[in-house]
Biopython code that builds the backbone (N, CA, C, O; Angstrom):
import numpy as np
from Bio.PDB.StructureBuilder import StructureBuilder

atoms = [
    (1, "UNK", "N", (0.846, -1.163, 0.000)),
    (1, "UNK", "CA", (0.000, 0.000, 0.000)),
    (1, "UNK", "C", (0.896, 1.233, 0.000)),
    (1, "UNK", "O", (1.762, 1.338, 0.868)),
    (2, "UNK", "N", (0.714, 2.264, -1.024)),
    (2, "UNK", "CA", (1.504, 3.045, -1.502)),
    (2, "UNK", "C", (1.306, 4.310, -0.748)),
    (2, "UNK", "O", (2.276, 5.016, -0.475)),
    (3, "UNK", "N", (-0.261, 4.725, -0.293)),
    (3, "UNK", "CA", (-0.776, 5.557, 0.465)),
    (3, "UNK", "C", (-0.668, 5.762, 1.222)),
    (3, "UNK", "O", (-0.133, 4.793, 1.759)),
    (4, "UNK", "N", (-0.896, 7.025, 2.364)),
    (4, "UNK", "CA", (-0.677, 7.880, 3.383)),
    (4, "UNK", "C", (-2.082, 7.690, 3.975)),
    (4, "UNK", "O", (-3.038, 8.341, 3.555)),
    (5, "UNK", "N", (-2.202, 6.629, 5.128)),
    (5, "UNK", "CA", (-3.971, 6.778, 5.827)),
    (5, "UNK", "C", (-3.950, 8.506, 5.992)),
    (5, "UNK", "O", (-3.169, 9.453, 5.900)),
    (6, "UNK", "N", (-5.276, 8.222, 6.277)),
    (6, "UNK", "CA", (-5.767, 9.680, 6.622)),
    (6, "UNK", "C", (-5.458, 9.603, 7.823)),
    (6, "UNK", "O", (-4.993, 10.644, 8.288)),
    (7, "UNK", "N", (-5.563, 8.563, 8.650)),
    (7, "UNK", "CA", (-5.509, 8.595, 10.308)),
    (7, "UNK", "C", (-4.489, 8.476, 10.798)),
    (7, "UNK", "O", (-4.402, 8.308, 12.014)),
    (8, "UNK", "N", (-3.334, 8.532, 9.936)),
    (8, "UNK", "CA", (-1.917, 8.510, 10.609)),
    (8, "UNK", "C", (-1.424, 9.975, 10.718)),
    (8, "UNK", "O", (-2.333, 10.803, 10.658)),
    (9, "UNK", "N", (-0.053, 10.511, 10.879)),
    (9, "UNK", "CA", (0.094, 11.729, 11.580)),
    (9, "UNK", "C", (0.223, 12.588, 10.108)),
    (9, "UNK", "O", (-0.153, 13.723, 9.816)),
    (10, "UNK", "N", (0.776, 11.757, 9.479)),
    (10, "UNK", "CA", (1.571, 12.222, 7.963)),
    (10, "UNK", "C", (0.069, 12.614, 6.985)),
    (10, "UNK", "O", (0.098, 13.602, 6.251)),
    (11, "UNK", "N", (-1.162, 11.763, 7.070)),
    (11, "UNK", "CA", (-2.368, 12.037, 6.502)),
    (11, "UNK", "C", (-2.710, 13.052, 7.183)),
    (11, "UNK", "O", (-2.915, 14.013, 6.442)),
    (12, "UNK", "N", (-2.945, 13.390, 8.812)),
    (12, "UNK", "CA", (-3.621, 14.407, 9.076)),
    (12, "UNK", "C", (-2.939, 15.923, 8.542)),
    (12, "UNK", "O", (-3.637, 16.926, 8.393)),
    (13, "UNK", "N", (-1.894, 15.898, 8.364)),
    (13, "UNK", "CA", (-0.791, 16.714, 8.318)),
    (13, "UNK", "C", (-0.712, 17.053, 6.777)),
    (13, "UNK", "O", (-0.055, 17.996, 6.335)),
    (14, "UNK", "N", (-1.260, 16.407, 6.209)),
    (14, "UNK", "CA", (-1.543, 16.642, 4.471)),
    (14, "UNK", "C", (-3.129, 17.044, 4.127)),
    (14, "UNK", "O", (-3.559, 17.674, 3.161)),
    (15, "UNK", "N", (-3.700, 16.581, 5.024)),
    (15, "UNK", "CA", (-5.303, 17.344, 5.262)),
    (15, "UNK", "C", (-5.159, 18.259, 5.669)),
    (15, "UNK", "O", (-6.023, 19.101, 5.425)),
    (16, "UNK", "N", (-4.403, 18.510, 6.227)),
    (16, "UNK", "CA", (-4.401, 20.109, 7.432)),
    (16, "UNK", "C", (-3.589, 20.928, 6.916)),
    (16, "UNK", "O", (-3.489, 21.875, 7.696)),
    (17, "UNK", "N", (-2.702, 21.139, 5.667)),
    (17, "UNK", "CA", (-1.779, 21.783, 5.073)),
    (17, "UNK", "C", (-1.683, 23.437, 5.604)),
    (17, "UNK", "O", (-0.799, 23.901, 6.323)),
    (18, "UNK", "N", (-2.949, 24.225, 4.983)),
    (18, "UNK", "CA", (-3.125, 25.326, 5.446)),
    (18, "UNK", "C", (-3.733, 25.661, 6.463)),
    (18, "UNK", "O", (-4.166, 26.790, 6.692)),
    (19, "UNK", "N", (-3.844, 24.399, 7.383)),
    (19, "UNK", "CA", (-4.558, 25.157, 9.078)),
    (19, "UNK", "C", (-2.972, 24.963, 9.857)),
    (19, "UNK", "O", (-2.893, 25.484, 10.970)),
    (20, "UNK", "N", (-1.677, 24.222, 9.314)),
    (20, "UNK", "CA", (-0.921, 23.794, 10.213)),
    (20, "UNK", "C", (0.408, 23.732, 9.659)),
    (20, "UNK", "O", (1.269, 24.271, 10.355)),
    (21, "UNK", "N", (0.809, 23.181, 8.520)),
    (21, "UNK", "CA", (2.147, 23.215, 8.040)),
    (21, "UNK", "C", (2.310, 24.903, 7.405)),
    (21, "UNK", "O", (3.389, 25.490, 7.334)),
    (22, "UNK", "N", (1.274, 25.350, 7.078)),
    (22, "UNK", "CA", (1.882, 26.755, 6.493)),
    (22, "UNK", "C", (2.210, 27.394, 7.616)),
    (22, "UNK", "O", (3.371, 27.728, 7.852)),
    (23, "UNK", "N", (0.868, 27.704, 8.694)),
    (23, "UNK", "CA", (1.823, 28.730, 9.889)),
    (23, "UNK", "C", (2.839, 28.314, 10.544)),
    (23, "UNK", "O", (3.717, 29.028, 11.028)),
    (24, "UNK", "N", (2.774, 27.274, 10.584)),
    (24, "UNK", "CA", (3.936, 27.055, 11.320)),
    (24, "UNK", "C", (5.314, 27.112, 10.685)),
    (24, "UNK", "O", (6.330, 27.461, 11.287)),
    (25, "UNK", "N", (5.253, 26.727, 9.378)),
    (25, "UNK", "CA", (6.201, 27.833, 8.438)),
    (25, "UNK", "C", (6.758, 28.789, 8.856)),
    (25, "UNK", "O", (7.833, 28.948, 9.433)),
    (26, "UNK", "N", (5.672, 29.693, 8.418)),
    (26, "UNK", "CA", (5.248, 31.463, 8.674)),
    (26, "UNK", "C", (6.079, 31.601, 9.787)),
    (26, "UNK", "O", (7.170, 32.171, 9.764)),
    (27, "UNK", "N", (5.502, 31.017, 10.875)),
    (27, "UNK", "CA", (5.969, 31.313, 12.452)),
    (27, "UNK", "C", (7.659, 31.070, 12.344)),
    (27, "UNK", "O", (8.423, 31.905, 12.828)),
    (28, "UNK", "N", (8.150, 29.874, 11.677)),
    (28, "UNK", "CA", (9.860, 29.955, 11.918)),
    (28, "UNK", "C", (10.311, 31.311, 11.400)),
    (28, "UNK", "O", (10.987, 32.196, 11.926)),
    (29, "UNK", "N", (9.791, 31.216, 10.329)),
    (29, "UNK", "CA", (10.830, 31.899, 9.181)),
    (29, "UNK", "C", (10.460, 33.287, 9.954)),
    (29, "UNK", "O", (11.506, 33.918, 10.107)),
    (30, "UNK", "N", (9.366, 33.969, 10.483)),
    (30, "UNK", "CA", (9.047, 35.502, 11.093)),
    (30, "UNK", "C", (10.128, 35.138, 12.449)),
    (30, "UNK", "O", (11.023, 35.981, 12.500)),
    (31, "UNK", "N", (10.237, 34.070, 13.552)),
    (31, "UNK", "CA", (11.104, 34.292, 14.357)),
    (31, "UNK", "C", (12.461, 34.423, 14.203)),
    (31, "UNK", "O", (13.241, 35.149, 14.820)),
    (32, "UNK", "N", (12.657, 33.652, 13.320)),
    (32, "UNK", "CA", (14.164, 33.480, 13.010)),
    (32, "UNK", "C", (14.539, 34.883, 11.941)),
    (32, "UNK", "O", (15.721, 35.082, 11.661)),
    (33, "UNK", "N", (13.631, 35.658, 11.478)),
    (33, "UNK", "CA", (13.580, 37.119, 11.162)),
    (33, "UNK", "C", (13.782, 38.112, 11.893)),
    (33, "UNK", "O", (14.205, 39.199, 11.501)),
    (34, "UNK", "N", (13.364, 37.680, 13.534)),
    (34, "UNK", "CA", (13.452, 38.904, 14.583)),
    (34, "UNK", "C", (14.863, 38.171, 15.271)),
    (34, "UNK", "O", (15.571, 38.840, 16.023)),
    (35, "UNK", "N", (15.135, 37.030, 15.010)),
    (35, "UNK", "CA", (16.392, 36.770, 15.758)),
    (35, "UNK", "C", (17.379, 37.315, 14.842)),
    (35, "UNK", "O", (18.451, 37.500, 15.417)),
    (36, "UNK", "N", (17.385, 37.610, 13.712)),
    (36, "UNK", "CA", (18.517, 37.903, 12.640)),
    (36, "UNK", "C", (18.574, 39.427, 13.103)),
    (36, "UNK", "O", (19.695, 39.873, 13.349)),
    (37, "UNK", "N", (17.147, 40.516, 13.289)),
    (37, "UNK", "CA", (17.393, 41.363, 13.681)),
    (37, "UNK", "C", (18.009, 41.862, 14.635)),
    (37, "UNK", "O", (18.690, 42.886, 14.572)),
    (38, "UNK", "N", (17.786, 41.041, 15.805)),
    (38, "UNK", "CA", (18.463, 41.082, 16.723)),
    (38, "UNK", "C", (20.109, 41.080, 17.144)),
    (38, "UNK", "O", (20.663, 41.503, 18.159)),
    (39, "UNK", "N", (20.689, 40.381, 15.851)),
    (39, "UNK", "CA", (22.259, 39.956, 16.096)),
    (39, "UNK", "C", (22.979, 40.922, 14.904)),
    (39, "UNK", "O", (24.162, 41.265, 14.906)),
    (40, "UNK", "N", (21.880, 41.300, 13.801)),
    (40, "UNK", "CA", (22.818, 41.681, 12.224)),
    (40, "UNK", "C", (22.351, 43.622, 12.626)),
    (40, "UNK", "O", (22.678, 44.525, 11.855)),
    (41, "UNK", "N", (21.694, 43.831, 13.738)),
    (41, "UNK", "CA", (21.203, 45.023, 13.625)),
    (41, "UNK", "C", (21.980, 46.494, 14.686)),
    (41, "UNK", "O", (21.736, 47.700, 14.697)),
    (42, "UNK", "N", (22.807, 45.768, 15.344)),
    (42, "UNK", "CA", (23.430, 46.540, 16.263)),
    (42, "UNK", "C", (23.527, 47.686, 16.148)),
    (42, "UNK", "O", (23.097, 48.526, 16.938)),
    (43, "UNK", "N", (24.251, 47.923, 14.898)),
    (43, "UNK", "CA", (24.257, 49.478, 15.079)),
    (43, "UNK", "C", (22.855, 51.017, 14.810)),
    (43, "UNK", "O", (22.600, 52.195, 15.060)),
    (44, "UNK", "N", (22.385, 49.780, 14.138)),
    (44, "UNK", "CA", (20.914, 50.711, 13.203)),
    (44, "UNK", "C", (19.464, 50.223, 14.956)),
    (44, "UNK", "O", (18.266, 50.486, 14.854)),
    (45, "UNK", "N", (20.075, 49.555, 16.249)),
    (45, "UNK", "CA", (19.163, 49.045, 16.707)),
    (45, "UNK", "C", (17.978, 50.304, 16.927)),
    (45, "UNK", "O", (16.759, 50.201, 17.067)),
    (46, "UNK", "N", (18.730, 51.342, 16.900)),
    (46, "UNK", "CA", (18.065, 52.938, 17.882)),
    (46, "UNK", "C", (16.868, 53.344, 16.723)),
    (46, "UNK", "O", (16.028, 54.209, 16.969)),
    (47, "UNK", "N", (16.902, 52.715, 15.627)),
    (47, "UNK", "CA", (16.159, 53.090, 14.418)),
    (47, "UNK", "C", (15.181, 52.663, 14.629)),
    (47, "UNK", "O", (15.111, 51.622, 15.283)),
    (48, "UNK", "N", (14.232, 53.198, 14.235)),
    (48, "UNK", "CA", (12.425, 53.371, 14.390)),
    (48, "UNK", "C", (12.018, 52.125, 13.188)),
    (48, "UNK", "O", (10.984, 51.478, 13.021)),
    (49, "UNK", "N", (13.037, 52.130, 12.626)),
    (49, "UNK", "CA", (12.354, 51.199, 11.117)),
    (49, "UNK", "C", (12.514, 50.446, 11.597)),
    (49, "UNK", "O", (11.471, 49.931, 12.001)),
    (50, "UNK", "N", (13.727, 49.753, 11.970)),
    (50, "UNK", "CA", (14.585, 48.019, 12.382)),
    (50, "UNK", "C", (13.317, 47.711, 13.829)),
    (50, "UNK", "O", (12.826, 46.610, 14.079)),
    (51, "UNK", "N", (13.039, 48.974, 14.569)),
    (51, "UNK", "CA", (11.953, 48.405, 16.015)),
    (51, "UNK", "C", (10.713, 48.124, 15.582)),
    (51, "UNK", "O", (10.047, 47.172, 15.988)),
    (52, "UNK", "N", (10.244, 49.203, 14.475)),
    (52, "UNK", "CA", (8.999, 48.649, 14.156)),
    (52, "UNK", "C", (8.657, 47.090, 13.421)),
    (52, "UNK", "O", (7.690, 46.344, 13.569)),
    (53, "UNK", "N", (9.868, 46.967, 12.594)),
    (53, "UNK", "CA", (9.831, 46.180, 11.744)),
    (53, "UNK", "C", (9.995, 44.719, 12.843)),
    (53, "UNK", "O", (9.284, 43.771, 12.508)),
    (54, "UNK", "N", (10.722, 44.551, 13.878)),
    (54, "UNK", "CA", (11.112, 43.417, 14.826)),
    (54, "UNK", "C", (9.678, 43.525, 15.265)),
    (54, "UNK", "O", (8.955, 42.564, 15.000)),
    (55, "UNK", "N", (9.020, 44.838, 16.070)),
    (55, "UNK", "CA", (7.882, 44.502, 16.645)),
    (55, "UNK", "C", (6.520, 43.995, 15.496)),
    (55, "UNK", "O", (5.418, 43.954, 16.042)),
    (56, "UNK", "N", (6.538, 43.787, 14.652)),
    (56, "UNK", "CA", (5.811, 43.716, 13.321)),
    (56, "UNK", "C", (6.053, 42.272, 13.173)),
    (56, "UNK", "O", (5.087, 41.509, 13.175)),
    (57, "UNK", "N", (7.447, 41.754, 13.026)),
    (57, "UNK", "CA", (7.276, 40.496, 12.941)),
    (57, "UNK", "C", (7.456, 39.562, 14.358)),
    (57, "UNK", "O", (7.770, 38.376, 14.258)),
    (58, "UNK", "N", (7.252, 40.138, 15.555)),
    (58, "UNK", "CA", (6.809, 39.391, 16.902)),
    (58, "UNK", "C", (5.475, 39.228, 16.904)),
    (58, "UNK", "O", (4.958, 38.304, 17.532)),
    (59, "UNK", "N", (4.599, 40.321, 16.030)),
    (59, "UNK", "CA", (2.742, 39.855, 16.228)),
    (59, "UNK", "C", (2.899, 39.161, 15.527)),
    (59, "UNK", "O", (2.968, 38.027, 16.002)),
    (60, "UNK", "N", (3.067, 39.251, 13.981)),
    (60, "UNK", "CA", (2.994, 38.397, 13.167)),
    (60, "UNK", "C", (3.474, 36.236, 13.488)),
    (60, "UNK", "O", (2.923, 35.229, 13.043)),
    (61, "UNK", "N", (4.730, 36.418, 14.455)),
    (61, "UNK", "CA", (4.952, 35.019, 15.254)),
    (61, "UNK", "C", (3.754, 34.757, 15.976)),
    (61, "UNK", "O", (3.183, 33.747, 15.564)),
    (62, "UNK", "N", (3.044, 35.483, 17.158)),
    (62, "UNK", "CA", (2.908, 35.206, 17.836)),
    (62, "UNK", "C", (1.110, 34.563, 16.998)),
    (62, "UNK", "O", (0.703, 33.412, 17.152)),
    (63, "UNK", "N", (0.491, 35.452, 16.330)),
    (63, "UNK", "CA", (-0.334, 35.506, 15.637)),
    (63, "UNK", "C", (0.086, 33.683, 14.885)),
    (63, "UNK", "O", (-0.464, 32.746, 15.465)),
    (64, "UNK", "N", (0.478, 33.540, 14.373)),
    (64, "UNK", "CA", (0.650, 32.829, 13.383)),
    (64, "UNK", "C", (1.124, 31.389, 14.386)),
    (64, "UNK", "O", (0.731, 30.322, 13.912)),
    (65, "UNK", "N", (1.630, 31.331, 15.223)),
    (65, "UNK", "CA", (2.144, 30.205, 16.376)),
    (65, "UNK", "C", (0.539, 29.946, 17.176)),
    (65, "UNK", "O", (-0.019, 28.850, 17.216)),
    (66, "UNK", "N", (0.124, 30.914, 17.629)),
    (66, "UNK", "CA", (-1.328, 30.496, 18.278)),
    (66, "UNK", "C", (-2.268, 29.932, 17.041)),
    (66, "UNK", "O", (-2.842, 28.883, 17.335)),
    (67, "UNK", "N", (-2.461, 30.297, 16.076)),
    (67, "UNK", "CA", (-3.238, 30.035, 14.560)),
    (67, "UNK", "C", (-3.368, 28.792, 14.259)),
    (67, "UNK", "O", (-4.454, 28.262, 14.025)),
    (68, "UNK", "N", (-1.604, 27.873, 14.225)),
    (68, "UNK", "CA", (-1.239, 26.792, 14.237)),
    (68, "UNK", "C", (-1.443, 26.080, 15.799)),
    (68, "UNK", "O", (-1.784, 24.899, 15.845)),
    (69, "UNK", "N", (-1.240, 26.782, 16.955)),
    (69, "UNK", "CA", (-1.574, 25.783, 18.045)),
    (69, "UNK", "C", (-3.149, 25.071, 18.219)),
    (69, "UNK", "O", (-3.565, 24.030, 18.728)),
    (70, "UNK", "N", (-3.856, 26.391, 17.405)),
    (70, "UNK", "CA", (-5.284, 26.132, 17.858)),
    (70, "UNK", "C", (-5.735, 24.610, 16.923)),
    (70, "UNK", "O", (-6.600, 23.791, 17.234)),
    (71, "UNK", "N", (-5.221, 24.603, 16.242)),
    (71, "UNK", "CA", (-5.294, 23.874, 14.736)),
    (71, "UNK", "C", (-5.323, 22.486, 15.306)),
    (71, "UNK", "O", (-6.185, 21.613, 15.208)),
    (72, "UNK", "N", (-3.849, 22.503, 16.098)),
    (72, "UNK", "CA", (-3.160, 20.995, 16.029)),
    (72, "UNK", "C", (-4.159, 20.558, 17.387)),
    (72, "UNK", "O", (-4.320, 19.338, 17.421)),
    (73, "UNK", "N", (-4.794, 21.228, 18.404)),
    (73, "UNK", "CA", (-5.306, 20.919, 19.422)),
    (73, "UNK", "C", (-6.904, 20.576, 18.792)),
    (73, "UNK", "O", (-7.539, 19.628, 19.255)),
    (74, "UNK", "N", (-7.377, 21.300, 17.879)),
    (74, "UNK", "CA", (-8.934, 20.765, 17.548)),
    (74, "UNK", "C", (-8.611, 19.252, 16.821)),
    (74, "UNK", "O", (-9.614, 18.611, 16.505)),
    (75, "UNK", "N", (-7.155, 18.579, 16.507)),
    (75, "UNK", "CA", (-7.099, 17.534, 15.627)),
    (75, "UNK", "C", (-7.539, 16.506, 16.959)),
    (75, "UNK", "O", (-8.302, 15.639, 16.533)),
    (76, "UNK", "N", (-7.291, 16.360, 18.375)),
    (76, "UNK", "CA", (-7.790, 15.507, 18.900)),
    (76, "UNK", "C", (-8.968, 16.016, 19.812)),
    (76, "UNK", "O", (-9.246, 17.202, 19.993)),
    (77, "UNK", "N", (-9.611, 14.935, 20.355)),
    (77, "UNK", "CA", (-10.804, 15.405, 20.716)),
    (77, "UNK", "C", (-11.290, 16.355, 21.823)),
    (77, "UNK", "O", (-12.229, 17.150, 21.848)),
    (78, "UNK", "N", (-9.966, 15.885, 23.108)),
    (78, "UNK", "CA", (-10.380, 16.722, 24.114)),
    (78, "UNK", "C", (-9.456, 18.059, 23.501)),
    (78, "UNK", "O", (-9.235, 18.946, 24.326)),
    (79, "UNK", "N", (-9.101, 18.185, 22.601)),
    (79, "UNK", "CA", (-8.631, 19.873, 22.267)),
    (79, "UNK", "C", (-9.814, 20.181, 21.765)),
    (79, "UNK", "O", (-10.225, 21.338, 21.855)),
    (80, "UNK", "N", (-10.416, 19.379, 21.270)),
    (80, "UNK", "CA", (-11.741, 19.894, 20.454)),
    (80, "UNK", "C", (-12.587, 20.770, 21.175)),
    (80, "UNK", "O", (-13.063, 21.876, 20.919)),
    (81, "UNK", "N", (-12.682, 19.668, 22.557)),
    (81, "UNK", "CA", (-13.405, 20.238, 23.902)),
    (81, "UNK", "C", (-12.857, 21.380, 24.363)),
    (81, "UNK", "O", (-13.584, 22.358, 24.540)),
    (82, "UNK", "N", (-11.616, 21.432, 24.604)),
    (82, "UNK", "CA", (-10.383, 22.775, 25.283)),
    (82, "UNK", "C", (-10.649, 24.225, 24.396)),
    (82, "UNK", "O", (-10.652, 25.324, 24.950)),
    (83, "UNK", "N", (-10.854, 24.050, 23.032)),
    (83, "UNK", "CA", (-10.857, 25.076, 22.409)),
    (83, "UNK", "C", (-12.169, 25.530, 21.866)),
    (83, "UNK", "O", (-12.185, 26.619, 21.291)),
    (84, "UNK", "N", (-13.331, 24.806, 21.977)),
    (84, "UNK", "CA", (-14.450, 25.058, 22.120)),
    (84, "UNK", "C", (-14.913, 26.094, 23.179)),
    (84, "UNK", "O", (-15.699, 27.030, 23.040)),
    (85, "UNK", "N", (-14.220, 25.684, 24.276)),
    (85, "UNK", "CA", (-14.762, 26.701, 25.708)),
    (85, "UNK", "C", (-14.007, 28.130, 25.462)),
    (85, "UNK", "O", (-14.684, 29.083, 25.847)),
    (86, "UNK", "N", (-13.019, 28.393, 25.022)),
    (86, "UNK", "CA", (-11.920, 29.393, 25.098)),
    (86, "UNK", "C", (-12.417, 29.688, 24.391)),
    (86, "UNK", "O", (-12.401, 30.901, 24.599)),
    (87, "UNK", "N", (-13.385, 29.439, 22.888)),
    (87, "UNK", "CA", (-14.042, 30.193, 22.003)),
    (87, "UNK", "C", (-15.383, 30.071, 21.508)),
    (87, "UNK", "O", (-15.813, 30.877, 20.682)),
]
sb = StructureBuilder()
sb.init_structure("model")
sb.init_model(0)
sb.init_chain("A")
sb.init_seg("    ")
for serial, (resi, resn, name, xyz) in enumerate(atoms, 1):
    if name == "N":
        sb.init_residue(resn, " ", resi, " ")
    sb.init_atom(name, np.array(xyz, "f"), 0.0, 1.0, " ", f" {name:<3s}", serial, name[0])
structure = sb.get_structure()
């Protein structure tokens, strides 16, 4: 059998493409954006552009990390339950 069940981790995870593998994408590549700022920015740190731009991509993580947490917790049931009440 050549196929990917649906009920294994690798099927849910190919069903769920854009509730879960994209943000969580999103989410590295924006942190590891504010960590680059953080180390390549020293001298420009006092700059309004380089702060806005770090604080811009910390919502954008944080946004995009909760997006994907909510995701992976409705895949089993008592998250289903957990995130039902919270929303």
């Amino acid at each position: 059998m050549s196929g990917v069940s649906p009920n294994s981790i690798f099927g849910l995870l190919k069903s769920n493409l854009y509730t879960i593998v994209v943000p969580l994408v999103l989410a590295a590549f924006v942190w590891m954006a504010v960590g680059v700022l953080d180390n390549e920015c020293k001298k420009s740190s006092k700059s309004d552009t380089v702060k806005l731009t770090k604080q811009g991509h910390i919502a954008v993580g944080i946004i995009a990390t909760l997006y994907a947490a909510i995701n992976i917790l409705k895949l089993h049931p008592a998250g289903r339950k957990m995130v039902s009440r919270l929303m």
